[in-house]
C-alpha positions as CSV (number, residue, x, y, z in Angstrom):
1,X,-25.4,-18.3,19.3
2,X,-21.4,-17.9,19.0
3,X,-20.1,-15.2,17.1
4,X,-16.8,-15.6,14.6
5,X,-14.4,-12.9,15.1
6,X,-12.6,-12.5,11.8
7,X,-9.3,-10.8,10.6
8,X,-10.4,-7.5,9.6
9,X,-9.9,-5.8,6.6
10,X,-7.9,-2.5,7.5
11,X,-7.4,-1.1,4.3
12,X,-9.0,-1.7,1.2
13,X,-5.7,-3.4,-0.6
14,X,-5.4,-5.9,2.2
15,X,-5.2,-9.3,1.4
16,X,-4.0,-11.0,4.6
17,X,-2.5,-9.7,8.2
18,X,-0.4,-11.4,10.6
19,X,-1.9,-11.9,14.4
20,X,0.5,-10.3,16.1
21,X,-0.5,-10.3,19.9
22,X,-3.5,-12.2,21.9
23,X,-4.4,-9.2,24.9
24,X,-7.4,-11.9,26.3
25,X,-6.8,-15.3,26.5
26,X,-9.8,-18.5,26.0
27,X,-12.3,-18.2,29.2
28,X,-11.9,-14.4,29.3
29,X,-15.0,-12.5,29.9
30,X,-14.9,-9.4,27.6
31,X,-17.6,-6.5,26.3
32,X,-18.3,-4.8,22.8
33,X,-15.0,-2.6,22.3
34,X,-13.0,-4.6,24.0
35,X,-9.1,-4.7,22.3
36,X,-8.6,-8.4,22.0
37,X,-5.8,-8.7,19.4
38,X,-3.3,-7.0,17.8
39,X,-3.1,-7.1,14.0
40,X,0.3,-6.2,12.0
41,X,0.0,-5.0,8.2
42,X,2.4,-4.0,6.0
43,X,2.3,-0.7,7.3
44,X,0.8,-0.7,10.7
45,X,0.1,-2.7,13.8
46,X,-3.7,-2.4,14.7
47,X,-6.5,-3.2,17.6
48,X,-8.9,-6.0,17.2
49,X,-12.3,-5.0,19.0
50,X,-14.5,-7.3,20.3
51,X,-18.2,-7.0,18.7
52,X,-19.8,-8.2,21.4
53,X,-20.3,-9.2,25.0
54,X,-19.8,-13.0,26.4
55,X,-16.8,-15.2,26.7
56,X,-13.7,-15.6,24.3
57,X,-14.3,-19.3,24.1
58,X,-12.1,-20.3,21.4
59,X,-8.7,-18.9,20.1
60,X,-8.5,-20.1,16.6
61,X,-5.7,-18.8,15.1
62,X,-2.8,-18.9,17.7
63,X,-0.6,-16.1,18.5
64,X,2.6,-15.3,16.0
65,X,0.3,-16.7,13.0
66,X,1.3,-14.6,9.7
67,X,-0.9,-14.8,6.3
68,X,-3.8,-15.1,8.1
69,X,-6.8,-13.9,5.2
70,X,-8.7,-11.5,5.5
71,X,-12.1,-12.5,7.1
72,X,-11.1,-16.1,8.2
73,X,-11.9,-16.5,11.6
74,X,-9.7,-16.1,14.5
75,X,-11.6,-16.6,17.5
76,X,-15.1,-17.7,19.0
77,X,-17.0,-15.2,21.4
78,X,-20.0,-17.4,23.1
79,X,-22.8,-16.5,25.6
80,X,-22.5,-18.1,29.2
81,X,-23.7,-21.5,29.0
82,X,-22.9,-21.7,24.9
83,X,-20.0,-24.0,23.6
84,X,-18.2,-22.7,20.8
85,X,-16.9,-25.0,17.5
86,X,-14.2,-24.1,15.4
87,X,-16.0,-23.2,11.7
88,X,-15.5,-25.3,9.0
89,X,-11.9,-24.5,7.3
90,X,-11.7,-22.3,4.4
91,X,-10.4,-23.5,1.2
92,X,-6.7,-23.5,0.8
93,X,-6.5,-20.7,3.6
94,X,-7.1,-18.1,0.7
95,X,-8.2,-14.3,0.4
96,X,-11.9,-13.7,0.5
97,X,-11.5,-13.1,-3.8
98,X,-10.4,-16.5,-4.3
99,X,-13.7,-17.8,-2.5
100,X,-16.8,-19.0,-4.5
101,X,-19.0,-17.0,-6.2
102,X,-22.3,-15.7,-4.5
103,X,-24.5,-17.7,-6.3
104,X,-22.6,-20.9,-5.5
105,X,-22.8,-20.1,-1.9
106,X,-26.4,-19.6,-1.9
107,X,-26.8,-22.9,-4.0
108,X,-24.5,-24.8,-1.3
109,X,-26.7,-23.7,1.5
110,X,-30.1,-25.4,0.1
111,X,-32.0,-27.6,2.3
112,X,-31.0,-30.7,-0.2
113,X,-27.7,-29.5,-0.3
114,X,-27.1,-29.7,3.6
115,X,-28.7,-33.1,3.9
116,X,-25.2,-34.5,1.7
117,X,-22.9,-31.4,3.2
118,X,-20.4,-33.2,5.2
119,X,-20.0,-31.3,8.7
120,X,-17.0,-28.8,9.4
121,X,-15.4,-31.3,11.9
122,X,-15.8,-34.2,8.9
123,X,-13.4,-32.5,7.0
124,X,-10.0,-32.8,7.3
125,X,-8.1,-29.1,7.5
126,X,-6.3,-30.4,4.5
127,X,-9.2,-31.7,2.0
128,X,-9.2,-28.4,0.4
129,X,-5.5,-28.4,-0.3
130,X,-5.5,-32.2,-1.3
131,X,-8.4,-31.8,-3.9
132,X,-7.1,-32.5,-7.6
133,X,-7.9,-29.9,-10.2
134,X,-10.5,-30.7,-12.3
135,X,-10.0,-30.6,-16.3
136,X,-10.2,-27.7,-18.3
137,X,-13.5,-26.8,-19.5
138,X,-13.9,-27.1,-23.4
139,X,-13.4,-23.8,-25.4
140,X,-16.1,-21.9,-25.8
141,X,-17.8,-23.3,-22.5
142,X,-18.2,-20.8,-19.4
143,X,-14.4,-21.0,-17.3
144,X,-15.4,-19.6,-13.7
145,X,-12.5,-17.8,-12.6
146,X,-11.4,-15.5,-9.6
147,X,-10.4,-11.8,-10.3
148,X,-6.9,-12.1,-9.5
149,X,-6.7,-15.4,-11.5
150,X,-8.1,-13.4,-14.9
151,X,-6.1,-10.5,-14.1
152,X,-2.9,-12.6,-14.6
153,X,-4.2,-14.5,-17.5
154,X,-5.2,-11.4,-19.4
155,X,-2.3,-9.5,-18.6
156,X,0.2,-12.9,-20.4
157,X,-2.3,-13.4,-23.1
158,X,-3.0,-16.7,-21.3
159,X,-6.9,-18.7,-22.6
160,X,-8.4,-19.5,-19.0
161,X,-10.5,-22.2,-21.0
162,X,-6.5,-24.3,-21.4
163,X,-6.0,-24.2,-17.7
164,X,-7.6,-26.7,-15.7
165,X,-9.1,-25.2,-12.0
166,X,-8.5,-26.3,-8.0
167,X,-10.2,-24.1,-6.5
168,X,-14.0,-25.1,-5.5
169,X,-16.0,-26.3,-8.3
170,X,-13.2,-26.1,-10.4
171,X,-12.7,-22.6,-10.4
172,X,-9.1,-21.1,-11.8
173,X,-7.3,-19.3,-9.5
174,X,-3.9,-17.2,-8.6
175,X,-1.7,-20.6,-8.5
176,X,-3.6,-22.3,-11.5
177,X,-2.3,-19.3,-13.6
178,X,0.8,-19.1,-12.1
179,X,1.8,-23.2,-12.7
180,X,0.4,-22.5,-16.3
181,X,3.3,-19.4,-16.7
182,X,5.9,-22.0,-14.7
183,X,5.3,-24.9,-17.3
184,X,2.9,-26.7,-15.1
185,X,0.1,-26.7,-17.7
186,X,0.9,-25.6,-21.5
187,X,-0.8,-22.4,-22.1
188,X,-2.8,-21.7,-25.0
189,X,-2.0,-17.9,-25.6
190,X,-5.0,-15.7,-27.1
191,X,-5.3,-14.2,-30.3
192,X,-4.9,-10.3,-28.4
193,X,-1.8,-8.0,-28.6
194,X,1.5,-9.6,-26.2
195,X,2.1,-7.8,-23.1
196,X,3.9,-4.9,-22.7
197,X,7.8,-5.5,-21.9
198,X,7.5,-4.5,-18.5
199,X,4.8,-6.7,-18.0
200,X,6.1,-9.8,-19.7
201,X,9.5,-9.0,-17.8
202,X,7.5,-8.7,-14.2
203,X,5.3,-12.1,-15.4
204,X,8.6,-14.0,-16.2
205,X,10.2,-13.1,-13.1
206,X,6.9,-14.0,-11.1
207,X,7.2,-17.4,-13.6
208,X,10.8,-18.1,-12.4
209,X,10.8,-20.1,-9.6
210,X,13.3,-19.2,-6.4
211,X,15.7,-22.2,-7.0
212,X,16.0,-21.4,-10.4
213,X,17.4,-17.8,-9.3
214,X,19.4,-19.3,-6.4
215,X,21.5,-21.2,-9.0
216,X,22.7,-18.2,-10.5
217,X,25.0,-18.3,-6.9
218,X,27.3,-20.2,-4.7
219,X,25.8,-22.1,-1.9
220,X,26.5,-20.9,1.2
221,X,27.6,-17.3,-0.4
222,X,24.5,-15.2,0.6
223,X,22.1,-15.1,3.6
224,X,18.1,-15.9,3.0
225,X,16.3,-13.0,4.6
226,X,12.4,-13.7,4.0
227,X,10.2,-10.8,2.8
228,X,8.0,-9.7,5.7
229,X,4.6,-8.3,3.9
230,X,5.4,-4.7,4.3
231,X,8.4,-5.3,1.6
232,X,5.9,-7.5,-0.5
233,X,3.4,-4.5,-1.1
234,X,6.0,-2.5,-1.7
235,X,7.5,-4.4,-4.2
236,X,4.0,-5.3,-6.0
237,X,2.9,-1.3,-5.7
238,X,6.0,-0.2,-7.7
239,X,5.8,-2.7,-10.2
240,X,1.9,-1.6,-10.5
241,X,2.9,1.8,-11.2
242,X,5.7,1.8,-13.5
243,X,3.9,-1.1,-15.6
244,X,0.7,1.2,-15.5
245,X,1.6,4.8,-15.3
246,X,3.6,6.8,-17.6
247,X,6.0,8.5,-15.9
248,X,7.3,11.9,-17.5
249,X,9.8,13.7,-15.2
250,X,11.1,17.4,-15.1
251,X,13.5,19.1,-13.1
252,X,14.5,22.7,-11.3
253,X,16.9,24.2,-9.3
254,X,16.0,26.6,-6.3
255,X,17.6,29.0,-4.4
256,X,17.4,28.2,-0.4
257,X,19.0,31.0,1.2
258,X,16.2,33.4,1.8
259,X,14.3,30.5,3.0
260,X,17.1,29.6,5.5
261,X,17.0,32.8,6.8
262,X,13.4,33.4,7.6
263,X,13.3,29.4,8.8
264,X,15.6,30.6,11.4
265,X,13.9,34.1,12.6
266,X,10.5,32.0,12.4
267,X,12.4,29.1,14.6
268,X,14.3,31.7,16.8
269,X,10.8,32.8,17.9
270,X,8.9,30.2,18.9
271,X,7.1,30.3,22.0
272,X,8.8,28.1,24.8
273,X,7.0,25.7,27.6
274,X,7.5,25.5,30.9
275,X,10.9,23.8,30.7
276,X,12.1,26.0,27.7
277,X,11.5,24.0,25.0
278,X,9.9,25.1,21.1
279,X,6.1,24.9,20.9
280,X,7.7,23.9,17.0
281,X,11.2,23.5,15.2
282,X,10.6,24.0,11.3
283,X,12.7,22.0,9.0
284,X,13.0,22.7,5.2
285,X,10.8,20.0,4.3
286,X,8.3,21.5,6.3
287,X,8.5,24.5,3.9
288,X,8.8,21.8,0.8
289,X,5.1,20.4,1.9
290,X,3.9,23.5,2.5
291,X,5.2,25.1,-1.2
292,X,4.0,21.9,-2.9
293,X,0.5,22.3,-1.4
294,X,0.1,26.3,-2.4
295,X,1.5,25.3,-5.5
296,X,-1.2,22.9,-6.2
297,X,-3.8,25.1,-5.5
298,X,-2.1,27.9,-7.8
299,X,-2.1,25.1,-10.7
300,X,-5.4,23.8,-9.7
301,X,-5.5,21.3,-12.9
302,X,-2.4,19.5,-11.7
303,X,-4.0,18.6,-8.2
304,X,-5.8,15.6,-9.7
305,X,-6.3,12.4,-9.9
306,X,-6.4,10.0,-12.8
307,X,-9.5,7.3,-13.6
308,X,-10.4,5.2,-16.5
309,X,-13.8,7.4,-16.8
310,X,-12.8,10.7,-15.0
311,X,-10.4,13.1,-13.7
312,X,-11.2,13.8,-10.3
313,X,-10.2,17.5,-9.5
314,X,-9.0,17.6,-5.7
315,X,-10.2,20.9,-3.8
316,X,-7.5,20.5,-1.0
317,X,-3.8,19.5,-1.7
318,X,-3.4,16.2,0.6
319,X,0.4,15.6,0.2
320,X,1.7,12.6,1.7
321,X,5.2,12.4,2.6
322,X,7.4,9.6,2.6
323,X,8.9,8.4,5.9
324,X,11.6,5.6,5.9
325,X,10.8,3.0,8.7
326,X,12.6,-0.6,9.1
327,X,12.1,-2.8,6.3
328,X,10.4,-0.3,3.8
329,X,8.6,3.0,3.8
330,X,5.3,4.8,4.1
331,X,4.0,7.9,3.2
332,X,1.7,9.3,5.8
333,X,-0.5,12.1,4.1
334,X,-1.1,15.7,5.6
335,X,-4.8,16.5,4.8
336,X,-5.4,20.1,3.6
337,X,-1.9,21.3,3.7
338,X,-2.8,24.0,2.1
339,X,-4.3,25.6,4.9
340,X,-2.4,24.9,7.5
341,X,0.5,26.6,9.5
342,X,3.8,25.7,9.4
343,X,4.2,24.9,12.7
344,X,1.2,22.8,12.3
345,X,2.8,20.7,9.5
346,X,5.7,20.8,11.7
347,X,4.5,19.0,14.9
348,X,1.9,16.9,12.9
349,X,4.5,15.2,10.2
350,X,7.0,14.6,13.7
351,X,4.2,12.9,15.7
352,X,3.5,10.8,11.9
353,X,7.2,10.0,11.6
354,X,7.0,8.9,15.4
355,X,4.4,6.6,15.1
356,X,5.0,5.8,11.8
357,X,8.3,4.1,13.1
358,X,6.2,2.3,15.9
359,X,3.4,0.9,12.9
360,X,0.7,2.5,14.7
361,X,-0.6,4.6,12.0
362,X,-4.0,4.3,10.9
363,X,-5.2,3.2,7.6
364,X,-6.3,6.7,6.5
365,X,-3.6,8.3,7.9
366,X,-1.5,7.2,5.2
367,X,-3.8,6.5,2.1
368,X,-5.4,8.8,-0.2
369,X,-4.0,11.8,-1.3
370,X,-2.8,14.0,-4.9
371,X,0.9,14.2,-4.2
372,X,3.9,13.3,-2.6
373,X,7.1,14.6,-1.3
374,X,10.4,11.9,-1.1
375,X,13.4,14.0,0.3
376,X,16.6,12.8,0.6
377,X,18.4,15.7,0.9
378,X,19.1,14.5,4.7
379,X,21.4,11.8,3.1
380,X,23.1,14.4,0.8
381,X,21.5,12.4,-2.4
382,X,21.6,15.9,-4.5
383,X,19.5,14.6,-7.5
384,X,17.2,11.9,-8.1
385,X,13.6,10.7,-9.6
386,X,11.1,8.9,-7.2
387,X,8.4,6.4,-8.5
388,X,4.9,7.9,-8.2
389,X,2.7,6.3,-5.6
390,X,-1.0,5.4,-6.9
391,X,-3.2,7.4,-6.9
392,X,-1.1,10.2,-6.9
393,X,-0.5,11.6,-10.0
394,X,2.7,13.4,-8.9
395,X,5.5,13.2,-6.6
396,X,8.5,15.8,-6.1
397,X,12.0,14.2,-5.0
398,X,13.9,16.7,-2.8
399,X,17.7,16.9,-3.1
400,X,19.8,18.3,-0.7
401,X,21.0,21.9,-0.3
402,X,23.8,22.9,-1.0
403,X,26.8,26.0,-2.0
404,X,27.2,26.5,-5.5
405,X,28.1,28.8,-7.9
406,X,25.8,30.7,-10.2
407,X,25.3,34.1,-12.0
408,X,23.8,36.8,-10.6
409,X,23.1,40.3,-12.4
410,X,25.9,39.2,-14.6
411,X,28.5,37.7,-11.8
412,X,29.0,34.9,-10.1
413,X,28.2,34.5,-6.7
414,X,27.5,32.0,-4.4
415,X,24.0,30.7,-3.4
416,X,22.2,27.8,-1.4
417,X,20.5,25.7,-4.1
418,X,18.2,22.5,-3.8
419,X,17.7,20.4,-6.9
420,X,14.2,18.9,-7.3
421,X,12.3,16.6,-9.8
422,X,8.7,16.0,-10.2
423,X,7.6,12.8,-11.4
424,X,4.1,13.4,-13.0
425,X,1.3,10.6,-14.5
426,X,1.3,11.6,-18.1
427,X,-2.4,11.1,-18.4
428,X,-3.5,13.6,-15.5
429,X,-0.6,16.0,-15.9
430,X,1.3,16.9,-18.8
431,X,4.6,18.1,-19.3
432,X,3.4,21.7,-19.6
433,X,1.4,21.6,-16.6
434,X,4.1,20.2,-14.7
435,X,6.5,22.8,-15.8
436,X,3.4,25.5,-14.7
437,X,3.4,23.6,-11.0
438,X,6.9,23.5,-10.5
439,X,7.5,27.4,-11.6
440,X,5.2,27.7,-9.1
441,X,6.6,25.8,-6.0
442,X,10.1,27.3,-7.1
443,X,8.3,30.9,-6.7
444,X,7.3,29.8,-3.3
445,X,10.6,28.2,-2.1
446,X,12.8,31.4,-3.3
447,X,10.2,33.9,-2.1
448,X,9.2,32.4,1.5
449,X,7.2,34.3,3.0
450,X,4.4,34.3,0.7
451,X,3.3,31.3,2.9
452,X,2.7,33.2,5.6
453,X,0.4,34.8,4.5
């Protein structure tokens, strides 16, 4: 029988892609492991596989498509001799969260239920959009809800049971909650503590709708540039964590010149190929990544993670390092840094920022990891605080090097000196321990050669 090819998942967060490329076109003999698609995320373009051998004998999502959900369909593959129908649409093109319950799916597939289900090609693509919500369920009776739709509720203090659901059998979801915080349907707010400022402010502006913001200017004075979905997840991660981790920040100066000078010996001796060019160049944030991972393992209660029921205590120091590509950033994460080389740091954080700038990074290539490093020293930014990435529970901002005066054995002199600041999660690490792990990386930066060893 036909198989459904459907937009993968590529990362656990993911919510929807966009189909960037078609590589086989409809008629197209192809085998398992074939690449059939191309898939951007927010971070990355990736290869769709084909799961098995026959004909690709439907596109159904065309080429260029953006918001497709995750695990809707996107194409047919069919047996020689098969003929291959489009599945039945999915309601209101959501994510696979906002989709019935289980149960209700099971109940729905019933031999009594089929002999009343209308067909997939009965339905017009638009009879999920088009069907009217259904009234809200009397308080006290069971409101069936979606996850994101009671996140949202709880989170404004909003009673599901005063909001009346569109999505299938009545179920609230996302934009039920969200024309309840708009005025669409009055709220009736629960008897539980108000959210938190930065949550009220972040639900208001989510509440506001965009003319009510474009009225605020001219017309004709500014340029609409729509948000892609890498700038999207950025913008909903960084709202995540400062509404949900308590940032606490501390900050040290370091000395760079004895690091300067072995970064050149080290650099000055590198083995050349053929055509005389460095196995390796080392840059200081090489050295950074390298310090911050030693310095984990030195302060071994700092290279954690937090959880609701546990710390988890890291054995490695993963430290991802944030790489600015157009239209947003990502942090690609080198595993173990701790016991690797510098060169090896070196060449694998160049081929990351390389591909990294071409989205073809994979998914755990930049997720996971304890800490982070966000330098931007390169743009002579001498001080600044950087906004933890979940899960980490730290992140060190690098400022640039640079001359200054300071007192040595009594008398001014002159040194090289980088300013850094770690950001830590209050709950994992506290300021003392953050003070003990960033004595420690300023040990390492101003005595180099300790991580040779």
């Amino acid at each position: 029988m036909p198989i459904n090819i459907l937009m993968p998942a590529l990362s656990p967060t993911m919510e929807k892609g966009n189909l960037a490329k078609w590589l086989k076109k409809e008629g197209d003999a192809v085998k398992a492991g074939d690449v059939i698609a191309e898939i951007e995320t927010d971070k990355a373009t990736m290869e769709v596989e084909a799961i098995d051998e026959g004909v690709l004998a439907k596109i159904l999502v065309p080429e260029g498509a953006t918001d497709v959900p995750v695990n809707q369909p996107i194409a047919v593959i069919a047996q020689e001799g098969e003929t291959a129908t489009a599945p039945a649409p999915r309601q209101e093109n959501a994510p696979a969260k906002e989709q019935q319950p289980a149960r209700d799916q099971a109940r729905a597939n019933t031999p009594q239920a089929n002999k009343t289900r209308p067909q997939a090609n009965e339905t017009p693509p638009q009879a999920a959009k088009d069907t009217p919500p259904q009234a809200a369920p009397a308080r006290g009776e069971r409101v069936f809800s979606s996850p994101l739709a009671r996140r949202i509720a709880k989170d404004a203090g909003i009673d599901l049971s005063a909001i009346a659901g569109s999505g299938p059998h009545g179920r609230v979801i996302e934009r039920d909650v969200k024309a309840a915080l708009a005025g669409g349907t009055a709220p009736a707010p629960k008897a539980a503590p108000q959210a938190a400022p930065a949550q009220a402010a972040a639900l208001l502006a989510q509440a506001m709708p965009d003319a009510n913001i474009r009225k605020f200017f001219e017309p004709g004075s500014f340029e609409e540039v729509p948000h892609d979905s890498m700038r999207k997840t950025i913008a909903r991660r960084l709202v995540e964590a400062k509404q949900t981790i308590p940032h606490f920040y501390l900050s040290v100066d370091c000395e760079l010149d004895a690091l300067l000078k072995l970064r050149a010996e080290i650099n000055a001796g590198a083995p050349k190929d053929r055509d005389g060019a460095p196995a390796f160049k080392l840059s200081v944030n090489d050295f950074v990544i390298k310090a911050l991972a030693q310095s984990l393992m030195a302060v071994p209660d700092a290279n954690a993670t937090w959880t609701e029921s546990a710390m988890l205590k890291h054995k490695h120091a993963d430290v991802g390092v944030a790489v600015s590509i157009p239209g947003g950033l990502i942090t690609p994460v080198v595993r173990k840094a701790d016991t690797k080389s510098l060169s090896t740091i070196s060449n694998e954080m160049k081929d990351y920022a390389a591909r990294a700038r071409q989205r073809k990074l994979k998914p755990e290539e930049y997720q996971g990891g304890s800490t982070a490093v966000s330098n931007l020293g390169m743009f002579g930014i001498t001080n600044f605080a950087a906004v933890i990435n979940p899960p980490h529970a730290t992140i060190l901002a690098v400022g640039a090097g640079e001359s200054r005066v300071i007192v040595k054995n009594g008398a001014p002199a002159v040194a090289t000196v980088m300013s850094v600041t770690l950001s830590t999660d209050h709950r994992a690490v506290d300021g003392a321990l953050g003070a003990e792990l960033l004595a420690a990386f300023k040990r390492y930066i101003e005595n180099p050669i300790a991580m040779l060893a």
